[in-house]
N, C-alpha and C positions, 0 to 999 in steps of 0.2 A: 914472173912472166906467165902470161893465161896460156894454156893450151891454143885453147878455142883462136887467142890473135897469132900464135903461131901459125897455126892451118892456115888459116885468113891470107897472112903473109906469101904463106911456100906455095900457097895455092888445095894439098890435099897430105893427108899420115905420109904418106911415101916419102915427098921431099919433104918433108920434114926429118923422116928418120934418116934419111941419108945426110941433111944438113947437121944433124946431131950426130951423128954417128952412131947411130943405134940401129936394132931391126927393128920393122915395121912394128911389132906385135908389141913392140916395148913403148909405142906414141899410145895405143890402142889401152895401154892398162895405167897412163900417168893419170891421175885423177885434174881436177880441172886448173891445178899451178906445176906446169914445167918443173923436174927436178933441177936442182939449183945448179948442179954441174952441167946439165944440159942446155940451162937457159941461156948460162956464159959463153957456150958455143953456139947457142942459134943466134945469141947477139952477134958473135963474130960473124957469122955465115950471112946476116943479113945488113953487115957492113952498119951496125948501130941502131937501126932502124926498128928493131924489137931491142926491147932494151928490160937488161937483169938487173933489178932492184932488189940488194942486198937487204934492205929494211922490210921489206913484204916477205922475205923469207924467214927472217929474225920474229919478229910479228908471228905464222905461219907458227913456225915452232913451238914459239909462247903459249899460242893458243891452244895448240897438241898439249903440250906440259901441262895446262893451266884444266885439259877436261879432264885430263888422265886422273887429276888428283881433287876433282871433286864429282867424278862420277863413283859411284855406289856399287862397293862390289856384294856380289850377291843376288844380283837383282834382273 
């Protein structure tokens, strides 16, 4: 789940973090894909309507694994 179509959704970071249950400050430092436990409850919070794609997250990680170990240390 994007950030950005969160916002979109609740309207602005606030209702968002109070949909998450998080504080504000915590919507303000996720980079641009919803933490994955979070995403599960904004989907709940928006009754389906944003929706947690377990493979975009699976994917996401891969990707992380996959720079980690061919980027150059050193450098």
């Amino acid at each position: 789940m994007l950030k950005i179509d969160a916002i979109n959704f609740f309207g602005n970071k606030i209702k968002v973090a109070v949909a998450a249950g998080v504080d504000r400050s915590a919507v303000s430092q996720w980079k641009d894909l919803v933490p994955e436990a979070r995403a599960r409850r904004l989907e709940e919070a928006s009754n389906g309507v944003l929706h947690y794609d377990k493979d975009i997250y699976d994917q996401h990680r891969k990707a992380k694994r996959l720079e980690k170990q061919t980027s150059t240390p050193g450098i």
